[in-house]
GUKEMI-280270 format. One line per 2 residues: number of its first residue (from 0); their letters; for each residue x, y, z of C-alpha. Coordinates in steps of 0.5 Angstrom, whole numbers. Example, Ala and Ser with C-alpha at 12.3 -4.5 7.8 and 13.67 -1.06 7.14 Angstrom:
0) as) 25/-9/16 ~ 27/-2/14
***
This chain:
0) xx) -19/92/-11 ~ -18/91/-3
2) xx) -21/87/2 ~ -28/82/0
4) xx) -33/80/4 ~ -37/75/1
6) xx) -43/72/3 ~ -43/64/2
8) xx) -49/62/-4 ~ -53/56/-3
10) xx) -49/54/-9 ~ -44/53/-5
12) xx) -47/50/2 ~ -43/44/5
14) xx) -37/46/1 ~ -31/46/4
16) xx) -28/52/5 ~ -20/50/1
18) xx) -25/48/-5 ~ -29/54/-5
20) xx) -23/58/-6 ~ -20/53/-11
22) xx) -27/54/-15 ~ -27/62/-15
24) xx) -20/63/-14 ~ -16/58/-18
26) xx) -9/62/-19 ~ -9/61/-12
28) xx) -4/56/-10 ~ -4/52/-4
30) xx) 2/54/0 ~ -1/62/0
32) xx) -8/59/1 ~ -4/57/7
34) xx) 0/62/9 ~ -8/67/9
36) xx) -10/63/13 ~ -4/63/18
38) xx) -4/70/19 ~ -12/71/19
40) xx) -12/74/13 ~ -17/69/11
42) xx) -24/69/16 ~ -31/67/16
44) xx) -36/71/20 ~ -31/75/22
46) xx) -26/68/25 ~ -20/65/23
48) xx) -22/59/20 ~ -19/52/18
50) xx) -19/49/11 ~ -24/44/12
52) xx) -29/48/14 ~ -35/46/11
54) xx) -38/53/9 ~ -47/54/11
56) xx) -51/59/6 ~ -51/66/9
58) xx) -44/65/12 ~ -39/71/10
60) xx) -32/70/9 ~ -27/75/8
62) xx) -23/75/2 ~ -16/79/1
64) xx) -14/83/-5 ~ -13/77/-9
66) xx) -15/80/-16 ~ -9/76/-20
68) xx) -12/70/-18 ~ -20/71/-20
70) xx) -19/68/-27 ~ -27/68/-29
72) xx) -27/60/-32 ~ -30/61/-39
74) xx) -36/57/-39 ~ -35/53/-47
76) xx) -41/49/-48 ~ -40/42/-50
78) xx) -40/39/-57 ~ -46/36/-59
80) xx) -40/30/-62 ~ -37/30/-54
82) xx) -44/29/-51 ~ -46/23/-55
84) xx) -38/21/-54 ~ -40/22/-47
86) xx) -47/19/-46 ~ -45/13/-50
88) xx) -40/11/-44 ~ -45/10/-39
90) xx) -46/3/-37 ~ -50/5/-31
92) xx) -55/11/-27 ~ -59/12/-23
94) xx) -61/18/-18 ~ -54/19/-13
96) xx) -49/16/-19 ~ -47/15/-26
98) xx) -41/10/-27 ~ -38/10/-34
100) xx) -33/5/-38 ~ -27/11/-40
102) xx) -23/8/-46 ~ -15/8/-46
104) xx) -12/14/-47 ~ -17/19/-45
106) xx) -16/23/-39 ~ -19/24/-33
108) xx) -18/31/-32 ~ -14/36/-35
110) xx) -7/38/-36 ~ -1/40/-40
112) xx) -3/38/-47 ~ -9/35/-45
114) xx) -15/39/-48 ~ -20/33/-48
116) xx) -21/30/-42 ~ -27/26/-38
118) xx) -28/33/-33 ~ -29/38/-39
120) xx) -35/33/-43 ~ -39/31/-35
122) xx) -44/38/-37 ~ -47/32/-43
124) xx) -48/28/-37 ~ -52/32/-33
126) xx) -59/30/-36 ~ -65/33/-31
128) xx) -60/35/-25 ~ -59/43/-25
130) xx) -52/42/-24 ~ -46/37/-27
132) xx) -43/30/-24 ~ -37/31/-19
134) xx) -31/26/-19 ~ -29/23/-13
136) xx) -24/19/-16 ~ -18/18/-22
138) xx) -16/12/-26 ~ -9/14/-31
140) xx) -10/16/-37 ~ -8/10/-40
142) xx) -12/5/-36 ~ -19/3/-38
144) xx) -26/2/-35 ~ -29/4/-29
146) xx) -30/12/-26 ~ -36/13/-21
148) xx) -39/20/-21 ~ -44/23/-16
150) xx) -49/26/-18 ~ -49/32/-12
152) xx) -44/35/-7 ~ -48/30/-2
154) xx) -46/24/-5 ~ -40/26/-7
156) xx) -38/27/0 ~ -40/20/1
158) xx) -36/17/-4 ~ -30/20/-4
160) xx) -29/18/4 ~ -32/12/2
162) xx) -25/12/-4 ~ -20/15/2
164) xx) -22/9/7 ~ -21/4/2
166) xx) -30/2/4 ~ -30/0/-4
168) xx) -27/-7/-6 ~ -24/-5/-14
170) xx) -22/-11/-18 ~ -17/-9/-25
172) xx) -16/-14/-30 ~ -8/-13/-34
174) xx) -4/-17/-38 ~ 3/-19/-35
176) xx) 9/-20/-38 ~ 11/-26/-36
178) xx) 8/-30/-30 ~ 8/-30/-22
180) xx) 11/-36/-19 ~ 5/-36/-14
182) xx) -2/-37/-18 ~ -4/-32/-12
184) xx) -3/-28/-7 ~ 0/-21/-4
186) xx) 5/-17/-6 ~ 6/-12/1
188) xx) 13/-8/-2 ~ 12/0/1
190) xx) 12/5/-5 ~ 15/12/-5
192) xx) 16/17/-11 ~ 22/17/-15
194) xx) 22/23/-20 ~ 16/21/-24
196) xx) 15/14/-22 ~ 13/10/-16
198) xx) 20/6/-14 ~ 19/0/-8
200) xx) 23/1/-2 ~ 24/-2/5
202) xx) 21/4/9 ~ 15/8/6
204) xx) 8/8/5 ~ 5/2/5
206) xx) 2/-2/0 ~ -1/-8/-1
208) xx) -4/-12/-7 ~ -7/-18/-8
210) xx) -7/-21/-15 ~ -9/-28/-17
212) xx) -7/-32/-24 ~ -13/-33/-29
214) xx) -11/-36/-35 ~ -3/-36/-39
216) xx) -1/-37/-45 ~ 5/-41/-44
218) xx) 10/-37/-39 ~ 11/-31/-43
220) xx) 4/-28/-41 ~ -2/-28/-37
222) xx) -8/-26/-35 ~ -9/-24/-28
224) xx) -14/-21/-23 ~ -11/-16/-18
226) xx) -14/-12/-13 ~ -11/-5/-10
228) xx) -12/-6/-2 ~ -8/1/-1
230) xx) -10/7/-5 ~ -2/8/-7
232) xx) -1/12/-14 ~ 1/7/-20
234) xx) 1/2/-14 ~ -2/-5/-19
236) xx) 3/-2/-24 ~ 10/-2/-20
238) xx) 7/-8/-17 ~ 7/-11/-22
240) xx) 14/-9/-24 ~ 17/-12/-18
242) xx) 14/-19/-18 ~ 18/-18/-25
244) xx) 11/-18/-29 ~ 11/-12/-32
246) xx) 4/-10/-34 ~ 4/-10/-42
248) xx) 4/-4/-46 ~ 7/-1/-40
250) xx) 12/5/-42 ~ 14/7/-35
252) xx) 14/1/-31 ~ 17/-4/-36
254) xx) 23/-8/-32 ~ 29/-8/-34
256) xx) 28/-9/-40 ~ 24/-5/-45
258) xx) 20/-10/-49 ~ 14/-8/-55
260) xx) 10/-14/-58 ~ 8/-11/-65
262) xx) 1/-16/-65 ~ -1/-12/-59
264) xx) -4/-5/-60 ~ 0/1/-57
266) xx) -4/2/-51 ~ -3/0/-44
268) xx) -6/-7/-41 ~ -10/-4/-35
270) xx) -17/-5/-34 ~ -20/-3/-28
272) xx) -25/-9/-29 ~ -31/-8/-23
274) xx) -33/-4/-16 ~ -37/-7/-10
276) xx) -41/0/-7 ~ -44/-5/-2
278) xx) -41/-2/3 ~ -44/5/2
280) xx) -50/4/-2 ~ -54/-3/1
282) xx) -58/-2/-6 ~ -52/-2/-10
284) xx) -50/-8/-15 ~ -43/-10/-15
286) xx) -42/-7/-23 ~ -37/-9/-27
288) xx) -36/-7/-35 ~ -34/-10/-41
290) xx) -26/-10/-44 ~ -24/-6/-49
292) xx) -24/-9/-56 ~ -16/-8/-56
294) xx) -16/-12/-49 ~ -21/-18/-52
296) xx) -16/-18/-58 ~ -9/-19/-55
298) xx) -13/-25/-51 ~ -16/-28/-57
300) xx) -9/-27/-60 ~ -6/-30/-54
302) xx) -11/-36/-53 ~ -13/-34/-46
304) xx) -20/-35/-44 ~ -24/-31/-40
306) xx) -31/-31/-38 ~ -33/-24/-35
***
């Protein structure tokens, strides 16, 4: 098939024009994307275009043959057994967003081997809307608690500027290996990817962290209240690992040394505990949401208290 020209649906209105081609062209990669758009093969009402481009209804945009990279998405309707999973994960709803308390281990969005995931259940949470929520934002897979979701394009925008401009306060609840020499403060250590893990460096991308000591168990654990004051991948967990307390649970960023705790559950003790939507939604609670049992066990177990 050769050149499309193709008129902009109100579907699709407000969209940026990068997303627009990921949504119907998903086998496109990002660097012939670029290379379209360089060489003008790419346009919208006959012009070149940037990647941001926030597409309007009725605008025409010219698409090159790209039959190899329009893979039809097969539309796979939701379990009723995924439905319920998903609906019982609510915590709080209301007309611009949905927040969920996502359980350890389950994916926020697809990948290698990963069949279930948060993004393929958010059909369930549709309710009267004629359109599925949007994530703005990811936690780990392994990490617990909260995932805002934007019922519509319009809040979507709203809130994944809000995530990038750091206008969102989050707070996260973990379980350390070990305990702080100081109760509270800051660990400012700038952060750059290593193969498949975040390493502390001297000159790289900045990353601040501000943690505060709720309660120990002897100076083997403690409970601690950390804030991400950069948006940096793993940045709480390499933290961590820096001030030599890594989070327990952890099989990435374990110190030097690997230890495993037989009492604890296999799982990662990461819980991101609460989020303050004041600074974009004047209305909005700060919401918090309750820990997972395997979280509350290890305290009890621990004889730390907290009361949340």
């Amino acid at each position: 098939m050769g050149v499309e020209i193709i008129k902009v649906k109100p579907a699709d209105d407000g969209m940026r024009l990068n997303r627009w081609f990921l949504k119907y062209y998903p086998g496109l990669s990002l660097g012939k994307f670029n290379k379209l758009l360089r060489t003008k093969q790419i346009k919208v009402d006959g012009a070149r275009a940037e990647a941001s481009l926030k597409l309007m209804v009725g605008q025409e945009i010219r698409v090159p043959p790209l039959e190899a990279e329009k893979v039809q998405a097969q539309h796979v309707e939701i379990s009723a057994k995924d439905k319920e999973f998903i609906r019982s994960l609510i915590v709080y709803k209301d007309d611009n967003i949905i927040v969920i308390n996502k359980p350890s281990g389950v994916a926020v969005q697809g990948g290698s081997n990963i069949k279930r995931h948060i993004d393929g259940m958010l059909e369930g949470l549709m309710f009267e809307r004629d359109e599925k929520p949007k994530l703005v934002h990811r936690i780990d897979k392994e990490t617990s608690g909260i995932l805002v979701l934007a019922r519509d394009r319009k809040n979507a925008e709203v809130l994944t500027s809000a995530f990038k401009d750091k206008k969102l306060s989050k707070t996260y609840l973990l379980i350390s290996r070990g305990v702080p020499k100081i109760n509270a403060g800051e660990v400012k250590v700038s952060l750059e990817k290593n193969g498949e893990k975040m390493t502390a460096v001297n000159e790289g991308k900045k990353a601040i962290t501000k943690y505060k000591v709720i309660d120990t168990s002897g100076n083997k654990f403690a409970l601690i209240e950390a804030s991400p004051l950069t948006g940096r991948t793993h940045q709480i967990r390499a933290h961590m690992e820096h001030i030599g307390c890594p989070i327990v649970g952890d099989d990435k960023y374990f110190g030097s040394e690997r230890v495993r705790y037989s009492e604890f559950a296999d799982k990662l003790f990461l819980h991101a505990y609460k989020i303050d939507l004041s600074g974009i939604y004047n209305k909005k609670p700060v919401i918090s949401v309750p820990l997972p049992e395997h979280f509350k066990n290890a305290l009890n177990l621990l004889g730390i208290s907290f009361k949340g």
